[in-house]
C-alpha positions as a printed Julia matrix, in Angstrom:
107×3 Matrix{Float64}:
  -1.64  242.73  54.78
  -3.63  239.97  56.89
  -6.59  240.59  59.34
  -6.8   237.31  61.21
 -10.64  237.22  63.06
 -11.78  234.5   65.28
 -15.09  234.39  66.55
 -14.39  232.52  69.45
 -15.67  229.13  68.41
 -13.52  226.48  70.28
 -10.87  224.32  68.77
 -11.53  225.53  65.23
  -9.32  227.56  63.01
  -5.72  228.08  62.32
  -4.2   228.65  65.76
  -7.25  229.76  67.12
  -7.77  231.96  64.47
 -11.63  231.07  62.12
 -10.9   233.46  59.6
  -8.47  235.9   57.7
  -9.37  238.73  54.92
  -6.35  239.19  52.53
  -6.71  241.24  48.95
 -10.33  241.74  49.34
 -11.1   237.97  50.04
 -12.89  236.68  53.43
 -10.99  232.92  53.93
 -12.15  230.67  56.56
  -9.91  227.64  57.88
 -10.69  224.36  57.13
  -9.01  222.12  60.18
  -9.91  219.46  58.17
  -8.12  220.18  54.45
  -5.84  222.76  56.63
  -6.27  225.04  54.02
  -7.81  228.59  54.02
 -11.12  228.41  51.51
 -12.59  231.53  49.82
 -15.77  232.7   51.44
 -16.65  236.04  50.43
 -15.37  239.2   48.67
 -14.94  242.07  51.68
 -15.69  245.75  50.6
 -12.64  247.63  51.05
 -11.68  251.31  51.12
  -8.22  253.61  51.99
  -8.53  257.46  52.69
  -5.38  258.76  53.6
  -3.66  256.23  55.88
  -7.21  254.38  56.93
  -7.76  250.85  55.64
 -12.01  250.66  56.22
 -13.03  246.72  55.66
 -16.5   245.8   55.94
 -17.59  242.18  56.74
 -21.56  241.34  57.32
 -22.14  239.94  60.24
 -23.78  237.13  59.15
 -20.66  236.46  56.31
 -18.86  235.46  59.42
 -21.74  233.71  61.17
 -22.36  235.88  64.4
 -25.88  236.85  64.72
 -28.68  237.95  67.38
 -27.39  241.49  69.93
 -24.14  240.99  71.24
 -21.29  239.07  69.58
 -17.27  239.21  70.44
 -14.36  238.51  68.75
 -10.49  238.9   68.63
  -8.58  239.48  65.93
  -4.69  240.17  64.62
  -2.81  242.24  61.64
  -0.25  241.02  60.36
   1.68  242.7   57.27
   4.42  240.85  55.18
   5.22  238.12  56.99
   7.77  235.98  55.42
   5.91  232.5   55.63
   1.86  233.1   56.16
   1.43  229.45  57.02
   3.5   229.3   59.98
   2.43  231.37  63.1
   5.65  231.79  64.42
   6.69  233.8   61.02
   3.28  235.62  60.92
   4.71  236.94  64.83
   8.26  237.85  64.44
   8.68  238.47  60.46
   7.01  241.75  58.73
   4.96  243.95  61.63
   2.05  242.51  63.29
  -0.83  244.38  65.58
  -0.87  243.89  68.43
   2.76  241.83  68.99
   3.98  238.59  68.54
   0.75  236.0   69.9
  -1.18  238.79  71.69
  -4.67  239.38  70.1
  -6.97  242.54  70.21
 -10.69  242.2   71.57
 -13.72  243.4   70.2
 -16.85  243.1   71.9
 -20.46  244.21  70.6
 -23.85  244.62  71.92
 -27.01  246.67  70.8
 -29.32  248.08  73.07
């Protein structure tokens, strides 16, 4: 299981995408190496059939109020490195290149 997360900084990432959490591990893409590099270790949990991941804010550098960001599930994909796989191989959320959007502000 993948959890792709971009935080919507421009022309970085792996097809758009900064960041992905697999087994526990917060990656972030390095355009330059093109290689995903180990950040952090991610609390995770499971009660029943809910997968709860927690990321700090500031793990994934968004800071001050309001932040947004889109991210993408994807679950056994035959070849992780190719986007193209990670959308029509295993079961991705939502489908094939759509992304879900997450936006946050504090009062």
């Amino acid at each position: 299981m993948l959890l792709f997360l971009d935080i919507n900084t421009p022309n970085i990432g792996w097809e758009g995408f900064d960041y992905r959490i697999s087994g526990g591990k917060l990656q972030r893409y390095d355009a330059v190496t093109q290689q995903w590099h180990a950040v952090a270790q991610v609390a995770m949990s499971t009660e029943g059939n809910h997968l709860t991941i927690k990321v700090p804010r500031k793990t994934i550098h968004l800071k001050g109020n309001a932040f947004t960001l889109d991210f993408k599930w994807a679950d056994n994909p035959t070849e992780p490195s190719d986007i193209i796989s990670v959308s029509t191989t295993g079961d991705t959320a939502p489908n094939r290149r759509f992304r879900y959007h997450f936006q946050w502000q504090s009062k």
